[in-house]
VOGU-3710 file (C-alpha; in Angstrom, 3 decimals, decimal comma):
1> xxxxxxxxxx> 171,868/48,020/112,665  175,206/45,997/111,846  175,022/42,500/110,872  177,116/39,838/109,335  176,035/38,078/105,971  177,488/36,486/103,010  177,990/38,367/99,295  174,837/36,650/98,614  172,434/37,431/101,222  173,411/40,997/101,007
11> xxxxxxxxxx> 172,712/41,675/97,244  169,121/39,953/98,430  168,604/42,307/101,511  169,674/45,393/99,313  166,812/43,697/96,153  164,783/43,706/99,084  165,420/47,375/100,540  165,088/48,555/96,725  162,103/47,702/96,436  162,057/44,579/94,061
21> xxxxxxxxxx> 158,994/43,190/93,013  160,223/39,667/91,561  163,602/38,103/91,807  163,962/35,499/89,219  167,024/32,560/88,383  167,979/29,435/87,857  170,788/27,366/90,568  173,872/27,441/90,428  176,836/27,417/92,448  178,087/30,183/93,638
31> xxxxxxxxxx> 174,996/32,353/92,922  172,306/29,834/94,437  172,188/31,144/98,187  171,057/34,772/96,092  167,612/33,555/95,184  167,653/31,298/98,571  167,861/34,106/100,539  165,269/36,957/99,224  162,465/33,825/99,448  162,430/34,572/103,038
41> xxxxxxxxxx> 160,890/38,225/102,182  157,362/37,045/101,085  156,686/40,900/99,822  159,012/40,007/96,939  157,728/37,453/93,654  160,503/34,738/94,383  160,475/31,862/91,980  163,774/28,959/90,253  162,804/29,377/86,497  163,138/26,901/84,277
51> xxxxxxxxxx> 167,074/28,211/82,703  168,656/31,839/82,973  167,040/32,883/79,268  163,484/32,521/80,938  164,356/33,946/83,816  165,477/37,326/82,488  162,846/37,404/80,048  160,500/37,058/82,818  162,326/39,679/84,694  162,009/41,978/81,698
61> xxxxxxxxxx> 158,433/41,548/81,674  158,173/43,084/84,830  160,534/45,891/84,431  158,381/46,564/81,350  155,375/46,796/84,169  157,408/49,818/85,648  158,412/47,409/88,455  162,105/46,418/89,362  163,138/42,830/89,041  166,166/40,948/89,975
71> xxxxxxxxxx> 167,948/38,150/87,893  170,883/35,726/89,585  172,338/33,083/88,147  176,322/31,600/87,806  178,811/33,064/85,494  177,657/30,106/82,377  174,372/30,733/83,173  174,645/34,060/81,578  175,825/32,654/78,416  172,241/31,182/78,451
81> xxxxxxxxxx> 170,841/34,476/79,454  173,091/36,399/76,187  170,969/36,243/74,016  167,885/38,403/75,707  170,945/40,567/77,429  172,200/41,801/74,100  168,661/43,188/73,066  167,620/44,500/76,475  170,301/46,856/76,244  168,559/48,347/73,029
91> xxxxxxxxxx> 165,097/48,453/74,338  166,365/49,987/77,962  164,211/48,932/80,761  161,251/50,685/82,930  161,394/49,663/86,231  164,985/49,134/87,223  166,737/45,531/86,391  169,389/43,931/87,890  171,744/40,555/86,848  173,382/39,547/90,114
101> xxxxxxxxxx> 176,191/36,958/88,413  178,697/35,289/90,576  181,845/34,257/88,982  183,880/30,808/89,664  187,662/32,233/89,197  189,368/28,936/89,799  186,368/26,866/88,717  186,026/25,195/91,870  182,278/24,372/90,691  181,966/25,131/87,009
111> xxxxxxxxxx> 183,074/23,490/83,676  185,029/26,586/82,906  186,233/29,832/83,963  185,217/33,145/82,310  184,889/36,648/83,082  181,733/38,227/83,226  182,476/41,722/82,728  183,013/41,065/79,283  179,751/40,411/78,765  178,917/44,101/80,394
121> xxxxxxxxxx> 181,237/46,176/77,220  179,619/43,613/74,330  176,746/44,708/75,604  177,368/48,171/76,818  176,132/48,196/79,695  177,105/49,147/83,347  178,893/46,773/85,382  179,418/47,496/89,108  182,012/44,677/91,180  181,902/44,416/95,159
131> xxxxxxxxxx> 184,380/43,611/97,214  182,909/42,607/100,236  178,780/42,370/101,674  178,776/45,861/102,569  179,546/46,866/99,029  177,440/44,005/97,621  174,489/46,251/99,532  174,896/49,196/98,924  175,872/48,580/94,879  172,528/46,522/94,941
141> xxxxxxxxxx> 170,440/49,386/95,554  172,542/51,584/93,509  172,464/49,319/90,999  168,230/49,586/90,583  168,549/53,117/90,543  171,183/53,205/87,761  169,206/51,313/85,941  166,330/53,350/86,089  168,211/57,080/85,973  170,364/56,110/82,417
151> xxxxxxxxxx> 167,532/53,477/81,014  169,546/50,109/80,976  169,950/47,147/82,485  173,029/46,659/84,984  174,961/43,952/85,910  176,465/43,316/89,500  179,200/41,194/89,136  180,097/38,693/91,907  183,131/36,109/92,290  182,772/33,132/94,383
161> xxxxxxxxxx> 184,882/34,672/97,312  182,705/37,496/97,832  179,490/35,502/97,393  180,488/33,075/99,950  182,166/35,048/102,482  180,785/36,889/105,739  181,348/40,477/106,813  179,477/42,991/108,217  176,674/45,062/106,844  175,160/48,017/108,315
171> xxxxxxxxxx> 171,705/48,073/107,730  169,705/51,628/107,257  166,730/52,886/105,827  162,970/51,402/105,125  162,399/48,990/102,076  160,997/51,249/99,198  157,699/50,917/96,805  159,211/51,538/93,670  156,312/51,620/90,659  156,468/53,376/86,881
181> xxxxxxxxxx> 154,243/53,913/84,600  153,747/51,757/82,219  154,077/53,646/78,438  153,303/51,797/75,085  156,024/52,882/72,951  157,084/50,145/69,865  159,922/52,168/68,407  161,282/51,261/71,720  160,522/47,966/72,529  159,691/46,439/69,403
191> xxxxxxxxxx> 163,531/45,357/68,141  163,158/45,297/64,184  164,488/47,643/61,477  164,702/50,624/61,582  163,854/50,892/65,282  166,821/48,971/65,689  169,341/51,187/64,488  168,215/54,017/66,585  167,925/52,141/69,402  171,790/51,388/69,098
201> xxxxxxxxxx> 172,254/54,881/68,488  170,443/55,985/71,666  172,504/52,749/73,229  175,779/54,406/72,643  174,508/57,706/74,361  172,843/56,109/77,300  176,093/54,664/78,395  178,358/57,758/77,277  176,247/59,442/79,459  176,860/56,604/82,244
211> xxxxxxxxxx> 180,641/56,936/81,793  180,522/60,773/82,831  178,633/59,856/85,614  180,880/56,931/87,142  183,924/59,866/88,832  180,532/61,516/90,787  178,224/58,071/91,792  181,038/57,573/94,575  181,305/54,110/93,405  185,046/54,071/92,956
221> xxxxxxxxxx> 187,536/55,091/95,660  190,819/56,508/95,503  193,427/55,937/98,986  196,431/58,047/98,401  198,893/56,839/100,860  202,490/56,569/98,437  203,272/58,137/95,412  206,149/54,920/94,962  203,177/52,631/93,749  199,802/52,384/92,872
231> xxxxxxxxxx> 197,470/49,858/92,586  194,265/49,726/90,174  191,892/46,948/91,489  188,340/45,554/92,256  186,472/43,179/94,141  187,880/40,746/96,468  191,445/41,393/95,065  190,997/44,575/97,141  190,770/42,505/100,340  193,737/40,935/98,966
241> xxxxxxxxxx> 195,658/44,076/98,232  195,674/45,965/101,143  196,861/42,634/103,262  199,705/42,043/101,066  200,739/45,804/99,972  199,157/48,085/102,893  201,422/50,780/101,816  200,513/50,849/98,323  197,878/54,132/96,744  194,902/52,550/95,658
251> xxxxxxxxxx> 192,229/53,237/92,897  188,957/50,772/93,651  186,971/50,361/90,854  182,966/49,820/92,236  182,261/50,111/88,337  184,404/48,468/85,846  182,518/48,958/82,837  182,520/51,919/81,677  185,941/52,678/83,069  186,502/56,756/82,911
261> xxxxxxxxxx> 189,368/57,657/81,204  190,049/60,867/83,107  189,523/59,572/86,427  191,877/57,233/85,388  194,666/59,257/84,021  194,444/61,388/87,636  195,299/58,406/89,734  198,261/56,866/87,740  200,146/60,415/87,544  200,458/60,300/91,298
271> xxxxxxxxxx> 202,309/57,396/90,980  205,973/56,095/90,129  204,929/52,491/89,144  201,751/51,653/88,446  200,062/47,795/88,955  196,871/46,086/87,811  195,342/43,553/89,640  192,580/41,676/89,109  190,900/37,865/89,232  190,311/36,105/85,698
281> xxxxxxxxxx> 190,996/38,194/82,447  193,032/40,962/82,254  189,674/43,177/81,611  190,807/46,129/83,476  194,863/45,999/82,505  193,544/45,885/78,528  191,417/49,067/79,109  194,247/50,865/80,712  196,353/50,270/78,249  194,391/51,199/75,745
291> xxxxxxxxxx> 194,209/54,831/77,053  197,831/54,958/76,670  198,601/54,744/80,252  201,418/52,349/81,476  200,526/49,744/83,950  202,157/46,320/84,605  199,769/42,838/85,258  199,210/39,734/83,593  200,438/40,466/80,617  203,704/40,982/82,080
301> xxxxxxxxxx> 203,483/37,628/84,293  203,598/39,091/87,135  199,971/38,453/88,497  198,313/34,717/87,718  196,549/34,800/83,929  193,401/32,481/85,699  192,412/30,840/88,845  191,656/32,470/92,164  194,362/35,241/93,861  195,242/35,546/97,309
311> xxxxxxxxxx> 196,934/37,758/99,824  200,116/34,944/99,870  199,948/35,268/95,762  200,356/38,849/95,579  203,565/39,298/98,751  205,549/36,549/96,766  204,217/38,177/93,569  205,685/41,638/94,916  208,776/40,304/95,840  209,418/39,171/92,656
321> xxxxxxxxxx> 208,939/35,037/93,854  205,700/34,303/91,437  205,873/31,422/88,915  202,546/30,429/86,848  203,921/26,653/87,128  201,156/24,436/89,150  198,195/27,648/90,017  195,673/25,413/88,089  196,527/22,098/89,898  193,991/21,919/92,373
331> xxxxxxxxxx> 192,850/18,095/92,613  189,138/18,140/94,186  187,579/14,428/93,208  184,062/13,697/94,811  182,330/10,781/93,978  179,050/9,601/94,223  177,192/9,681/97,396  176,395/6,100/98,643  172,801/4,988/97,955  172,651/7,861/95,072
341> xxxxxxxxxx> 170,002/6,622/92,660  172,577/6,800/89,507  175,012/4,497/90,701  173,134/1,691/89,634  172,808/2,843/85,607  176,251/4,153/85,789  177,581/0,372/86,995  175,764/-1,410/84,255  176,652/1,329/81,436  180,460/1,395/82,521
351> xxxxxxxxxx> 180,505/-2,886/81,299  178,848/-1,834/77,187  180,820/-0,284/74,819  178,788/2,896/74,306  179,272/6,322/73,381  177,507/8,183/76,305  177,145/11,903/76,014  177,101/13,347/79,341  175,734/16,542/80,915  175,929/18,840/83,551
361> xxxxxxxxxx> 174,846/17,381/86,642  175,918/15,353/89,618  176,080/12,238/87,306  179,100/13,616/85,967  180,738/12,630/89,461  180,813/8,687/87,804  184,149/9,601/85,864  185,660/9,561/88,949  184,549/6,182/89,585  183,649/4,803/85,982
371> xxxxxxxxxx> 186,707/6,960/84,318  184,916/5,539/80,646  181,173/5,690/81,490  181,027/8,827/79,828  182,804/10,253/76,588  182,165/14,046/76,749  180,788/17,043/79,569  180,310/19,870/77,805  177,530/22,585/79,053  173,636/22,222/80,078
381> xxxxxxxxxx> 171,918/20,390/77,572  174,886/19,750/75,615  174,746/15,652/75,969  171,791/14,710/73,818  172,658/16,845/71,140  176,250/15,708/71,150  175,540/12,217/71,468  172,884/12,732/68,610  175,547/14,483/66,385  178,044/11,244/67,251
391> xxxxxxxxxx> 175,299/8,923/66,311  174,432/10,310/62,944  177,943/10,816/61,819  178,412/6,603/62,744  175,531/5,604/61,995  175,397/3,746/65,397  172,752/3,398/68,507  174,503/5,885/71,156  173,000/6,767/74,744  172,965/9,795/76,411
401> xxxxxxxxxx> 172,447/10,858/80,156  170,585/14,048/81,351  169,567/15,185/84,829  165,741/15,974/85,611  166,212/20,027/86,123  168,803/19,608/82,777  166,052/17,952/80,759  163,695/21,046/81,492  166,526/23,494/81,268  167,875/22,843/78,115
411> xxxxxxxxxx> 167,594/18,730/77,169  163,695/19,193/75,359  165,656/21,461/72,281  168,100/18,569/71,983  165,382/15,897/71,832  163,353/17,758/69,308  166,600/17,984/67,353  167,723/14,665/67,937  163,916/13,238/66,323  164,278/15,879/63,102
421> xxxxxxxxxx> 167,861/14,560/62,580  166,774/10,549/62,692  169,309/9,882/65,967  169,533/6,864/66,662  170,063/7,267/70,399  169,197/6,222/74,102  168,396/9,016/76,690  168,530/8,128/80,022  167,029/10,981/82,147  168,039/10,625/85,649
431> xxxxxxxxxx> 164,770/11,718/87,661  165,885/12,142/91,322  163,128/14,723/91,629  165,050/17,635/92,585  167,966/20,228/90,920  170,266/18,123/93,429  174,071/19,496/92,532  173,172/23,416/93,647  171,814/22,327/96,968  167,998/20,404/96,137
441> xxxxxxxxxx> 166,144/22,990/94,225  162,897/22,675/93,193  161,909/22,858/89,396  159,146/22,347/86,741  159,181/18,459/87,302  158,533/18,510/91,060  155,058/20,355/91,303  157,445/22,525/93,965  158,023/26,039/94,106  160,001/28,101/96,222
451> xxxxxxxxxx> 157,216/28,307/98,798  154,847/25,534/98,109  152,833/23,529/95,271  153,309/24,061/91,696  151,912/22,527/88,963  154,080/19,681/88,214  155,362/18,801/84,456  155,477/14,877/83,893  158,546/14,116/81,818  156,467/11,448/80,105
461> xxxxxxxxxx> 153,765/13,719/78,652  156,712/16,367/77,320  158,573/12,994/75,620  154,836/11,417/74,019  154,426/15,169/72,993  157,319/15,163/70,971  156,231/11,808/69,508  158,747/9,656/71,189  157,590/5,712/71,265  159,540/3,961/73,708
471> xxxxxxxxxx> 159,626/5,323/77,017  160,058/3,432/80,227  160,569/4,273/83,832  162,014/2,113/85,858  163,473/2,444/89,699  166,478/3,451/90,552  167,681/0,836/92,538  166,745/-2,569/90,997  169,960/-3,245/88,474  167,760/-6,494/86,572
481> xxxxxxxxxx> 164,714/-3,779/85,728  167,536/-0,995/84,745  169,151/-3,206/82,683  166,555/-4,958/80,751  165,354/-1,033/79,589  168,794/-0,602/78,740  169,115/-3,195/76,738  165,340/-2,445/74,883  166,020/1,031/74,786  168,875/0,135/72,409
491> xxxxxxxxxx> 167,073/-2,617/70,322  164,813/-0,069/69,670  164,797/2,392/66,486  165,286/5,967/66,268  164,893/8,246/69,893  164,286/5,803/73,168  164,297/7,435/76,633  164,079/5,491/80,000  163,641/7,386/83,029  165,557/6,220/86,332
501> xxxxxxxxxx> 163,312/6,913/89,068  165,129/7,903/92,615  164,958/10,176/95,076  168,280/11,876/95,524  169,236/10,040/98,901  170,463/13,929/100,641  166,908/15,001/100,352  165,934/11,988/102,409  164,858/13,898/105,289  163,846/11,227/108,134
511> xxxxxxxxxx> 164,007/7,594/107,041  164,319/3,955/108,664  166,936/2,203/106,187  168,653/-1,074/106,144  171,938/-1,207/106,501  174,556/-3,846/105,530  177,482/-5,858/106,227  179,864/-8,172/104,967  180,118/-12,076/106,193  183,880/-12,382/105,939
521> xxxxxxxxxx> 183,110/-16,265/106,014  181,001/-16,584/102,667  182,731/-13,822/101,228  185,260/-15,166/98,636  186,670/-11,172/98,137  185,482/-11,629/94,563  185,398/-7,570/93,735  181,841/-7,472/92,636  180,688/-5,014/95,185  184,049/-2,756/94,942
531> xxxxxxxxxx> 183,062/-2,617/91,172  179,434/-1,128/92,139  181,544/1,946/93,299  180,009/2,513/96,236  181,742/4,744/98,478  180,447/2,507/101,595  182,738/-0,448/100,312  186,264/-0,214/100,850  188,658/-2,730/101,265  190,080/-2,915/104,951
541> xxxxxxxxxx> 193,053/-4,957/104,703  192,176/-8,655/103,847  189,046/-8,405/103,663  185,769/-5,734/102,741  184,022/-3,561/104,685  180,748/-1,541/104,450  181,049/1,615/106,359  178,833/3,834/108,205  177,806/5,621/105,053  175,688/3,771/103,769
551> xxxxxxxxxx> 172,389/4,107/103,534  170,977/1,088/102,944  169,976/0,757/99,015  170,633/-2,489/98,502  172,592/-2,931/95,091  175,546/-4,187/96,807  173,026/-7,630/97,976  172,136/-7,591/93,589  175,678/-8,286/92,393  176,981/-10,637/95,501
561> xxxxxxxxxx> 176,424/-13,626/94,318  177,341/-15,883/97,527  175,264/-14,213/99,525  177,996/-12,718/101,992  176,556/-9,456/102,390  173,311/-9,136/104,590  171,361/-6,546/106,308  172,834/-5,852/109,483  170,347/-3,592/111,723  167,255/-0,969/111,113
571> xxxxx> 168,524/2,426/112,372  166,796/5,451/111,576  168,877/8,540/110,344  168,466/11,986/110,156  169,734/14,520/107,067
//
């Protein structure tokens, strides 16, 4: 049976044809729609952990069982996961494991760009690439049984391209009941000297013995079709390839890490000139090189050294037209959606003079509208402890701003660190009840799984247990109650937290709202609502507006102050 379904969905169906028992992650754009998908097969363990490090520990757990487990998460979100990665690969698995990790090339919804293949040779382990759903598949259930056959953990490595886009997948076989035995065995799977030095010993052969494999799995493909060039490539830059150079021999690399030197060697000989081409870092080009063999690619400038390829890319790059000048400038701003529950705090923090660490979240969206509301975005978690580093080095009350699915993910480490430090700091933890910038996910603080009821985690009771004092939650959209918090939150000593309280307005489902308009008579066209920074306000010529968008919250009626703007009718909306 043939059917058409995104990079994502596929690696789920093939989970779900191998056999997995549990699929475990944490959301993140482009992976998300991974996790999202194999929920619908209710003979697989389907559950959002609370970050990527749980969720593979978790995972390991039940490859330990002798059952096979799937992991997804984003590209940063296996910097999170590193640190169990890098000792899995010692201890091997029992029942096969998978990381499904989908890259952002062109970080079109990350903080940064990197290469996840990389983290496949520091830890030396296999690393298979797609390059379309039919590939993402198949490799899927190869993947579990790679794992299983050379005792290691594999990762599939997805870009955002291939987890996004649609193609057809033919569908065969039965799903399987995969189940090991379960053996104790400590030298193994107890990591402490000595065990660990044989372990890394037995490492080095387990993927040795990989690498001899990778010319017979079938994996990679060779298309002899010109000996005048040749083309070394994988995952969507294969798409890419054969629409801009259709005459060109190709060697497509299913697994790119270990790369076989031999199988390598045969292909370039057959060719006059021989091209690399590939999305982020030169991983590939480096290895070739290395064995000697001479290849041209980004270190030669002919190919982009970051962001995203495409077919139009590699023509003008082939006919010699490529400049590096601009491929980064992409210009993207979103805002904040009208009625979101943080536009009130971010409005009354962008008039203090406050050092406000910021997170990862759709708070960081204010910049675009408050460009000094917050002083630094680094990673997940990152705000509190930043903000508590700022504060100790000054000596001054700072504030910093967390999301509810941040605060469980990583934010509790930097408020315990914060308190043993003596910080004298504000966190605001923006509760809106869901993991709202992947899509609405639940997580520990909604007493939601991924198919029903969970217990639920009150961020109160995880603050009083770390012996916090002052903690206040307030609603999202009265400014006088946010702003007297604010201002007691920073009169008081040491750690403080408030706790905006608001529904993320897109997970409104069905709802009768008021909505608003402007008396151009009273109004006086004083700015106060345009400095809210409401997307629903605009000014339309002479005088202000409120558009269609809104959705009723009412801050815009807190800072008139001549009473021009009003409710104009009840009207019940759908999302």
């Amino acid at each position: 049976m043939k059917t058409l379904l995104t990079g994502n969905e596929a690696v789920a169906l093939g989970a779900y044809k191998a056999g997995v028992f549990a699929a475990t992650g944490y959301p993140g754009t482009p992976a998300t729609e991974i996790i999202e998908s194999i929920a619908c097969y209710s003979e697989v363990y389907t559950e959002w952990s609370v970050n990527e490090k749980t969720a593979l520990e978790f995972a390991s757990g039940i490859s330990l069982s002798g059952r096979r487990a799937l992991v997804a998460m984003k590209h940063v979100g296996l910097n999170v996961a590193s640190d169990p990665l890098m000792s899995l690969a010692y201890t091997g698995v029992n029942g096969g494991l998978v990381i499904a990790v989908s890259d952002d090339p062109g970080m079109r919804s990350s903080q940064n760009e990197q290469d996840s293949r990389l983290f496949g040779r520091m830890a030396n382990i296999p690393v298979l690439e797609p390059s379309d759903s039919e590939e993402a598949y198949i490799f899927t259930k190869r993947a579990f049984e790679i794992s299983e056959n050379f005792d290691l953990p594999v990762i599939l490595r997805l870009t955002r391209s291939i987890s996004h886009t649609s193609t057809i997948v033919n569908i065969e076989g039965n799903r399987k009941d995969c189940c090991r035995e379960y053996r104790i065995d400590v030298e193994k799977n107890v990591l402490l000297p000595p065990f660990t030095s044989r372990q890394r010993l037995s490492l080095q052969k387990r993927i040795e013995r990989f690498r001899e494999f990778t010319p017979l799995s079938g994996l990679n493909t060779v298309e002899i079709l010109s000996n005048s060039i040749g083309i070394i490539t994988s995952g969507i830059a294969y798409q890419y390839v054969k629409d801009a150079v259709p005459e060109a021999s190709v060697l497509k690399l299913g697994i790119v890490y270990p790369l076989n030197a031999q199988e390598i060697k045969a292909f370039s000989v057959q060719v006059k000139k021989l091209f690399i081409i590939e999305e982020s870092e030169p991983f590939v080009e480096n290895a070739v090189r290395s064995m000697g063999i001479k290849a041209k690619g980004k270190a030669d400038r002919i190919f982009p050294v970051s962001g995203e390829l495409n077919t139009s890319i590699l023509r003008e790059a082939f006919r010699g037209n490529y400049s590096i000048s601009g491929e980064l400038c992409r210009d993207n701003h979103s805002a904040l959606c009208p009625g979101c529950p943080y536009l009130g705090v971010f409005y009354l923090l962008s008039s203090r003079k406050l050092f406000t660490g910021g997170d990862i979240g759709c708070y960081t969206l204010s910049v675009h509208t408050f460009p000094h509301v917050l002083d630094t975005t680094l990673c997940m978690g990152s705000g509190i402890s930043q903000a508590a580093g700022y504060s100790v080095s000054t000596g001054e009350k700072v504030a910093a701003v967390i999301g509810d699915s941040t605060f469980f993910h990583s934010g509790i480490p930097g408020i315990l660190n914060a308190i043993y430090h003596n910080a004298n700091l504000l966190v605001i933890v923006l509760d809106n009840h869901a993991t709202s910038m992947t899509g609405g996910q639940p997580h520990i603080g909604t007493g939601k799984g991924i198919r029903g009821k969970k217990k639920k985690v009150m961020i109160e009771d995880v603050l009083s247990g770390c012996g916090i004092k002052y903690i206040r939650r307030t609603g999202a959209y009265d400014l006088k109650e946010i702003d007297k918090a604010i201002n007691e939150g920073l009169s008081a000593k040491g750690i403080s937290v408030i706790i905006i309280d608001g529904e993320c307005i897109l997970k409104k489902k069905k709802k009768k709202i008021g909505l608003f308009s402007i008396d151009k008579k009273k109004c006086l066209l004083c700015g106060a609502c345009l400095a809210l920074g409401c997307e629903a306000i605009v000014k339309n010529g002479d005088s202000y507006l409120i558009k269609n968008s809104c959705n009723g919250c009412g801050l815009c009626i807190q800072v008139c102050e001549n009473n021009a703007i009003k409710k104009a009718y009840i009207n019940t909306i759908r999302r």
